[in-house]
N, CA, C and O atoms as a GROMACS GRO file, in nm:
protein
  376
    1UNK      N    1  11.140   9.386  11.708
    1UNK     CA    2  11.043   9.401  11.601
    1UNK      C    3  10.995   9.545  11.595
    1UNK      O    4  10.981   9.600  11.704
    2UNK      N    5  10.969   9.617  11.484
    2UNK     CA    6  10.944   9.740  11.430
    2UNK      C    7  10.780   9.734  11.475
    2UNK      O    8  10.703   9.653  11.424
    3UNK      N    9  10.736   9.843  11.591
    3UNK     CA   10  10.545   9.884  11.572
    3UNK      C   11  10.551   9.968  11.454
    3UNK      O   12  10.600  10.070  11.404
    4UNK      N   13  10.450   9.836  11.432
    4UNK     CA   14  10.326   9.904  11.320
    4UNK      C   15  10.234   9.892  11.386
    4UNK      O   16  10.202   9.824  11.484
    5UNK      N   17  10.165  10.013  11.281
    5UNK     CA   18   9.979  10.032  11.312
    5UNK      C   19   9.926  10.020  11.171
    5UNK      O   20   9.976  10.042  11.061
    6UNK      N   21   9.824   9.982  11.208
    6UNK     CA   22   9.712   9.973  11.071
    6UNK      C   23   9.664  10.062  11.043
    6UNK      O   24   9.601  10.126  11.127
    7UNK      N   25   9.676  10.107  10.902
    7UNK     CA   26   9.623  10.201  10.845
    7UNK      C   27   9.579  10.174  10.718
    7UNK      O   28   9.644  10.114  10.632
    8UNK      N   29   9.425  10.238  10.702
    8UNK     CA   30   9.407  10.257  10.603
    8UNK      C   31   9.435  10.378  10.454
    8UNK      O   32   9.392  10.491  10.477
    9UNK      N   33   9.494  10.359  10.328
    9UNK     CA   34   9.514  10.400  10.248
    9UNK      C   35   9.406  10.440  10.131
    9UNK      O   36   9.399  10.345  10.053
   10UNK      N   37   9.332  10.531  10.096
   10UNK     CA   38   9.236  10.515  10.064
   10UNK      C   39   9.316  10.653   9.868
   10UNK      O   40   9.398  10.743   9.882
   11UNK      N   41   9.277  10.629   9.784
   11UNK     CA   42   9.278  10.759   9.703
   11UNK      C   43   9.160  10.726   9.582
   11UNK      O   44   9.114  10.616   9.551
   12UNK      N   45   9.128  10.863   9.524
   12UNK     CA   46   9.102  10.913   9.420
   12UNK      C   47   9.181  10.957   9.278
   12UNK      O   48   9.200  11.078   9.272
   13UNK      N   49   9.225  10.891   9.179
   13UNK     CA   50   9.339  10.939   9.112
   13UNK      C   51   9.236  10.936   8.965
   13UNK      O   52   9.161  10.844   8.933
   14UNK      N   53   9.256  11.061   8.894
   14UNK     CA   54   9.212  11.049   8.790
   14UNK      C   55   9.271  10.999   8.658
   14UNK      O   56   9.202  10.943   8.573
   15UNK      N   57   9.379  11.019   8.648
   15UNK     CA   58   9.517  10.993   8.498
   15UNK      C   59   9.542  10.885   8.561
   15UNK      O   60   9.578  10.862   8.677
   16UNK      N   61   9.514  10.804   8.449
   16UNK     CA   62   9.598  10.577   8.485
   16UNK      C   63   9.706  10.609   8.523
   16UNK      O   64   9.741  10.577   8.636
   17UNK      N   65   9.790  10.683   8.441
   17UNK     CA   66   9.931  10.688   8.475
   17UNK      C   67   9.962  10.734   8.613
   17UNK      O   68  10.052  10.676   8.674
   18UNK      N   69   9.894  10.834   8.670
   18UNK     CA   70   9.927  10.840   8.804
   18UNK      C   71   9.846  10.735   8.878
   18UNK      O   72   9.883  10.696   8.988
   19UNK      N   73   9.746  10.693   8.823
   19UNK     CA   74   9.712  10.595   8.926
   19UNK      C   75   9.794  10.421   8.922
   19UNK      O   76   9.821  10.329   8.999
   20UNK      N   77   9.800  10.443   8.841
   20UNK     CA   78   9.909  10.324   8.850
   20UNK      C   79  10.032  10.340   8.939
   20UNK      O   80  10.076  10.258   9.019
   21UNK      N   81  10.079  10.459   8.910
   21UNK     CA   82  10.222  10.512   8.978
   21UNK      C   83  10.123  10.468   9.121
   21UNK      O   84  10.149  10.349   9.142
   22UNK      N   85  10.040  10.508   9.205
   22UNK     CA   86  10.002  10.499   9.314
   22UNK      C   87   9.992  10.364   9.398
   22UNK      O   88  10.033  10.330   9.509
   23UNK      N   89   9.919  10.302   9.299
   23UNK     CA   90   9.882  10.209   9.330
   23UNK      C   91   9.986  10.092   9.340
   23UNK      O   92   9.952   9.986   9.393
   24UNK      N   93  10.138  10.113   9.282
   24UNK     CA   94  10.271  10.038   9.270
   24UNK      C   95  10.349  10.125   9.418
   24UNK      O   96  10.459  10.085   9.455
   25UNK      N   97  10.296  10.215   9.475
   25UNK     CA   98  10.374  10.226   9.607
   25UNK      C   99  10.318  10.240   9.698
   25UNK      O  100  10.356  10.297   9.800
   26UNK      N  101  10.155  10.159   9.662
   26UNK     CA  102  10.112  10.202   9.826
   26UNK      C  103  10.084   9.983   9.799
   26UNK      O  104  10.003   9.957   9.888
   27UNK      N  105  10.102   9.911   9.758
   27UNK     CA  106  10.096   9.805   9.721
   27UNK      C  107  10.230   9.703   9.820
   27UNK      O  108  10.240   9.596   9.881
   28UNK      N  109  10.310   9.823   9.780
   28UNK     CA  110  10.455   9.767   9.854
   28UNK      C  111  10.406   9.750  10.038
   28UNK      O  112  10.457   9.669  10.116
   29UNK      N  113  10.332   9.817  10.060
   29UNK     CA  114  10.315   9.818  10.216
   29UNK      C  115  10.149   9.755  10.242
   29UNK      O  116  10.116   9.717  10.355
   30UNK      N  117  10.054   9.750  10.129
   30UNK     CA  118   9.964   9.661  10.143
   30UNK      C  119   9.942   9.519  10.245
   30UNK      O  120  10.039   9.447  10.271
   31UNK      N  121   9.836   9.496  10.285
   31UNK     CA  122   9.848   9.358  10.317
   31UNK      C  123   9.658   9.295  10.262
   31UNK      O  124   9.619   9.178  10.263
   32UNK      N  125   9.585   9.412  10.225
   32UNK     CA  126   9.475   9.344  10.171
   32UNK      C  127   9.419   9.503  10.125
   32UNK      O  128   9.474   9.605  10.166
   33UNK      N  129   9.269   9.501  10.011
   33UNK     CA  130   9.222   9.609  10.008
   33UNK      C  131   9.172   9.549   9.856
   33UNK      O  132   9.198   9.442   9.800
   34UNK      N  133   9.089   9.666   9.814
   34UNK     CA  134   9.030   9.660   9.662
   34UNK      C  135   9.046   9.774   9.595
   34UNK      O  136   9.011   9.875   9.657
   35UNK      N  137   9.086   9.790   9.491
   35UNK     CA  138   9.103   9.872   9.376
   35UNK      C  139   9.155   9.997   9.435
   35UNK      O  140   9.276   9.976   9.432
   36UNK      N  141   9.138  10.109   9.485
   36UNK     CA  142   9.235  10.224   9.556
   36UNK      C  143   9.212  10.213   9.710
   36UNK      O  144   9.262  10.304   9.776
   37UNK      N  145   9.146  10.115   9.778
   37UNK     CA  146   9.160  10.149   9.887
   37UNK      C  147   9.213  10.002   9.939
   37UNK      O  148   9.191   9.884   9.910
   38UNK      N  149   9.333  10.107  10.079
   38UNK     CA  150   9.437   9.933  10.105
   38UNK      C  151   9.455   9.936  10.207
   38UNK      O  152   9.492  10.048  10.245
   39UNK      N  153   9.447   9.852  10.292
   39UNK     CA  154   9.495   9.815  10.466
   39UNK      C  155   9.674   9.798  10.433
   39UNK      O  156   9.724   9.720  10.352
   40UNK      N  157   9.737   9.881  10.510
   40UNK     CA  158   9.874   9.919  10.523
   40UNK      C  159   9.914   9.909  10.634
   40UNK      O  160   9.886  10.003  10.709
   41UNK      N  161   9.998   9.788  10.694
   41UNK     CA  162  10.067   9.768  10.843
   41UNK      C  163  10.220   9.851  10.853
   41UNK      O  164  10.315   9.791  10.801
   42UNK      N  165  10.238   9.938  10.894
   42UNK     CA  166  10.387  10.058  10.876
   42UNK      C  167  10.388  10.146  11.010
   42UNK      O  168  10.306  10.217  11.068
   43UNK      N  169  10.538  10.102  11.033
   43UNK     CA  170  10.616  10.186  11.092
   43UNK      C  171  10.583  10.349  11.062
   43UNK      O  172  10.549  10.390  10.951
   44UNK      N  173  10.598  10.434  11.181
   44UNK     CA  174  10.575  10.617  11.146
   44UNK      C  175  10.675  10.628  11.021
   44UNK      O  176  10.614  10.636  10.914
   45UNK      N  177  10.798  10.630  11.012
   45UNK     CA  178  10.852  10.626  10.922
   45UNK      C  179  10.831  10.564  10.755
   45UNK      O  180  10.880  10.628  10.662
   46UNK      N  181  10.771  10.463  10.735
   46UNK     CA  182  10.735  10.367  10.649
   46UNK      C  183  10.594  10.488  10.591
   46UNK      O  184  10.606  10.552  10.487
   47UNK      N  185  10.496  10.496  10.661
   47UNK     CA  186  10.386  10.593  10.633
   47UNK      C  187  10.426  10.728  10.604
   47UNK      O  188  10.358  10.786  10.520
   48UNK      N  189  10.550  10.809  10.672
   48UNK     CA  190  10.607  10.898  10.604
   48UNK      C  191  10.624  10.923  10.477
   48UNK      O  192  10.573  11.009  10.406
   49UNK      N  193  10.721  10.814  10.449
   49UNK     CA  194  10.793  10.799  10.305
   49UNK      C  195  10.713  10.727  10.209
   49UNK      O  196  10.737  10.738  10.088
   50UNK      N  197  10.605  10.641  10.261
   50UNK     CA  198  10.439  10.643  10.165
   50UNK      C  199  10.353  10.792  10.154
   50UNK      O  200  10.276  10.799  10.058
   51UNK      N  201  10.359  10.887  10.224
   51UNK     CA  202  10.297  10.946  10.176
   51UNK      C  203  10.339  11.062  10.127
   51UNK      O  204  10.276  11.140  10.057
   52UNK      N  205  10.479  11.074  10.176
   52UNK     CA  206  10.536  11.174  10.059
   52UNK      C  207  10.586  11.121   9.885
   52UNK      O  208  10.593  11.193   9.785
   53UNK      N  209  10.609  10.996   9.894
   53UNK     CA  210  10.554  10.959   9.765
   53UNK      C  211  10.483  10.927   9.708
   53UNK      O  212  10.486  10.869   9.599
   54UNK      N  213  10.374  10.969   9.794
   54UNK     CA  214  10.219  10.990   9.702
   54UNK      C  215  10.160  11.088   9.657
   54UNK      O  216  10.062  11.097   9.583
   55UNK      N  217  10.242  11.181   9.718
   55UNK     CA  218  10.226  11.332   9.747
   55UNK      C  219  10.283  11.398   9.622
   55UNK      O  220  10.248  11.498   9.559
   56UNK      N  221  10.391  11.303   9.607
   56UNK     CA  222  10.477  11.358   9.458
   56UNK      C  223  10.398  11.273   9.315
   56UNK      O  224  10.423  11.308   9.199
   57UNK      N  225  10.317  11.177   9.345
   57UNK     CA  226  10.227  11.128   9.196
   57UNK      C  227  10.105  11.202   9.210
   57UNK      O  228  10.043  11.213   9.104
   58UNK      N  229  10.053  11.254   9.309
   58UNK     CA  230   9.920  11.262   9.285
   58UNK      C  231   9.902  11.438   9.234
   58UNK      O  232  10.005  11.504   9.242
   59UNK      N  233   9.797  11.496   9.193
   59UNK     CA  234   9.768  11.615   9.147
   59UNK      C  235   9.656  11.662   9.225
   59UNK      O  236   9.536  11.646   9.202
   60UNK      N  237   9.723  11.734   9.340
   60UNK     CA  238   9.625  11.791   9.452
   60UNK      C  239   9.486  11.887   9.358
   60UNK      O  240   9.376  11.923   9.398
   61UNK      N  241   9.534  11.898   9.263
   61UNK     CA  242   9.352  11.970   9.166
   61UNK      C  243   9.292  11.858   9.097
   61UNK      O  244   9.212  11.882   9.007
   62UNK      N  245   9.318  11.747   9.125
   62UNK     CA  246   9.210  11.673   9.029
   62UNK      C  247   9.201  11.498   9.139
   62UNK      O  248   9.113  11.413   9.129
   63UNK      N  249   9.300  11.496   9.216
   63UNK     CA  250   9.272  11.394   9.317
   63UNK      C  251   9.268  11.402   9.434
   63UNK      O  252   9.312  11.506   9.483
   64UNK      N  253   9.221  11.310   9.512
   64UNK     CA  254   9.246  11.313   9.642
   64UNK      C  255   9.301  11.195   9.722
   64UNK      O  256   9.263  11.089   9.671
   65UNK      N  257   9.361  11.181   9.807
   65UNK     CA  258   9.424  11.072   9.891
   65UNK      C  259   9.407  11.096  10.090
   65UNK      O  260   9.449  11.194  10.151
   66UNK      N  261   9.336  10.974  10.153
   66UNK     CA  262   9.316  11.013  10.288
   66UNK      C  263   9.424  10.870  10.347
   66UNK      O  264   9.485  10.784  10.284
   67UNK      N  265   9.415  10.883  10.428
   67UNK     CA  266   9.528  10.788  10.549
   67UNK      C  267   9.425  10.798  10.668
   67UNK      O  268   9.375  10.906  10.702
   68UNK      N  269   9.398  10.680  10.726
   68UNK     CA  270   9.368  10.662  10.806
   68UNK      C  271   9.390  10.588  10.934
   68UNK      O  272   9.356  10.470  10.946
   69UNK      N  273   9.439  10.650  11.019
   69UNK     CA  274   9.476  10.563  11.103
   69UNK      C  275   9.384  10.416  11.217
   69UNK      O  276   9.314  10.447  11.313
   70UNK      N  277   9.402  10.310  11.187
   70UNK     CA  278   9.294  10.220  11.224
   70UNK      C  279   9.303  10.144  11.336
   70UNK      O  280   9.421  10.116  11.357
   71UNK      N  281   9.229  10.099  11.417
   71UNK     CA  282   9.231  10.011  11.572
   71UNK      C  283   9.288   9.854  11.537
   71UNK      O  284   9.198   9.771  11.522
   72UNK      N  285   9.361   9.829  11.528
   72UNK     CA  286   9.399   9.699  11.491
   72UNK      C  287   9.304   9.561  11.595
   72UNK      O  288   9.297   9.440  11.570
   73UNK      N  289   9.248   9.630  11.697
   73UNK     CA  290   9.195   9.549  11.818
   73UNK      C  291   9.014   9.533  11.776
   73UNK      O  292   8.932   9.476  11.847
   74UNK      N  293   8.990   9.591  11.658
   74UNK     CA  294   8.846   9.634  11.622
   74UNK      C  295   8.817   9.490  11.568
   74UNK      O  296   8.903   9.411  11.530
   75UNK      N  297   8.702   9.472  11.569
   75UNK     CA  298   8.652   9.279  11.486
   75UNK      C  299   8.620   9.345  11.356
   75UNK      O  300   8.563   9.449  11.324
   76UNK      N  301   8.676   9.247  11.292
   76UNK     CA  302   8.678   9.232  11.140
   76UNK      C  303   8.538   9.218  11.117
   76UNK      O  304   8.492   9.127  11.185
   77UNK      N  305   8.446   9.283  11.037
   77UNK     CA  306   8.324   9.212  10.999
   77UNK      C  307   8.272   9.257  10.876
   77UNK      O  308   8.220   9.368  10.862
   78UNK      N  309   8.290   9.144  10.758
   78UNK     CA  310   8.298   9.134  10.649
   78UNK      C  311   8.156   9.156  10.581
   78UNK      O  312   8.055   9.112  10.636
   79UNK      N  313   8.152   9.208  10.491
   79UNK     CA  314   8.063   9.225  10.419
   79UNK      C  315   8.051   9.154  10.284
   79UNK      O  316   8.156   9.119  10.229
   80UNK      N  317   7.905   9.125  10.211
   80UNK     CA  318   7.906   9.041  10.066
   80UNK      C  319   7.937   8.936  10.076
   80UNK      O  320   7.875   8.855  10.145
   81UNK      N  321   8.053   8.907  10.002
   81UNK     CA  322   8.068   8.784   9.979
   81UNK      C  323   8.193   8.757  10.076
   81UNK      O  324   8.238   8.643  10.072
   82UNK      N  325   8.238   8.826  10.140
   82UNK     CA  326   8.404   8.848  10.217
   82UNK      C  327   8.382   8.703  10.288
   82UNK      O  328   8.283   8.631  10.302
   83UNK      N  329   8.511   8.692  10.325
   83UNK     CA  330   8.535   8.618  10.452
   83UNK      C  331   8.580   8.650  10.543
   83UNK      O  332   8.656   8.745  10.526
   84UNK      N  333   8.569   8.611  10.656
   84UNK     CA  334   8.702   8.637  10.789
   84UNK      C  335   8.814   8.579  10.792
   84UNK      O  336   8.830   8.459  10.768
   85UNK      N  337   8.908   8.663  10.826
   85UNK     CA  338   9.060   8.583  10.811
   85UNK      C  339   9.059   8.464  10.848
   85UNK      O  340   8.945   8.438  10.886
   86UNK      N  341   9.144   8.350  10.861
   86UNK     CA  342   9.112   8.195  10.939
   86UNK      C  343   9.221   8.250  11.029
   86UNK      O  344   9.196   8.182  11.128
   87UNK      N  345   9.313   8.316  11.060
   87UNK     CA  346   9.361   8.286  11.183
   87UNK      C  347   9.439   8.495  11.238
   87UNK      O  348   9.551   8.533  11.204
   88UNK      N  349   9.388   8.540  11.281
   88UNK     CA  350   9.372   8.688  11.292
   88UNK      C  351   9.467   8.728  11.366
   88UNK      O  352   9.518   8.838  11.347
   89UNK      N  353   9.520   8.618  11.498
   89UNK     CA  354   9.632   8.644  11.552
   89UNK      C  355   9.749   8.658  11.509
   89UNK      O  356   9.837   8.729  11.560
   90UNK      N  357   9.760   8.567  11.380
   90UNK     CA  358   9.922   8.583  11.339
   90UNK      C  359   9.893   8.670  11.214
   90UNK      O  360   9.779   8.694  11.173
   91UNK      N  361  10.050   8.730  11.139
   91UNK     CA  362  10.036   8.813  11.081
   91UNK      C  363  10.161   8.851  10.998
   91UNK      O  364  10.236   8.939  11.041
   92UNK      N  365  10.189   8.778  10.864
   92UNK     CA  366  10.324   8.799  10.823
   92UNK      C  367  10.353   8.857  10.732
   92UNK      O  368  10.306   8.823  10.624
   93UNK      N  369  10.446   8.970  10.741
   93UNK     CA  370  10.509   9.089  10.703
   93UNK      C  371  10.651   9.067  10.647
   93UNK      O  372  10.744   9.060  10.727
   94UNK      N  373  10.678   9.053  10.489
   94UNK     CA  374  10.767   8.981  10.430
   94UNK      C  375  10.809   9.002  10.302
   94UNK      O  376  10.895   8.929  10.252
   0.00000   0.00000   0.00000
């Protein structure tokens, strides 16, 4: 099995059109998130080739985009109306 780490995907995109473009390739590696910001489970490689093709939609003078790398071992604790996952141990990538 391929390590992944959790990361968060977070951007700023001003033009739909690029934000759409964005939001259709950081979606592919998604596993939850709201409107530009997305929890992303990826291989070093996988996060590579996400962020150099984000690198090629986005317009470093009018947006911004951060990556964050996240503790996968950290407790979930939901805010609003959220819930907690029902089962946190398993986890399918598909």
């Amino acid at each position: 099995m391929k390590n992944r780490n959790l990361y968060l995907i977070a951007y700023d995109i001003r033009q739909p059109k690029r934000l759409r473009a964005a939001l259709k390739a950081t979606r592919s590696f998604a596993t939850g998130g709201q409107k530009s910001v997305h929890e992303c489970w990826m291989t070093d490689a996988e996060r590579g080739d996400l962020l150099a093709t984000l690198s090629m939609i986005i317009n470093e003078s009018e947006d911004s985009l951060i990556c964050i790398h996240l503790d996968p071992r950290q407790s979930v604790i939901p805010l609003g109306k959220a819930l907690s996952p029902a089962d946190s141990d398993w986890f399918y990538i598909g």
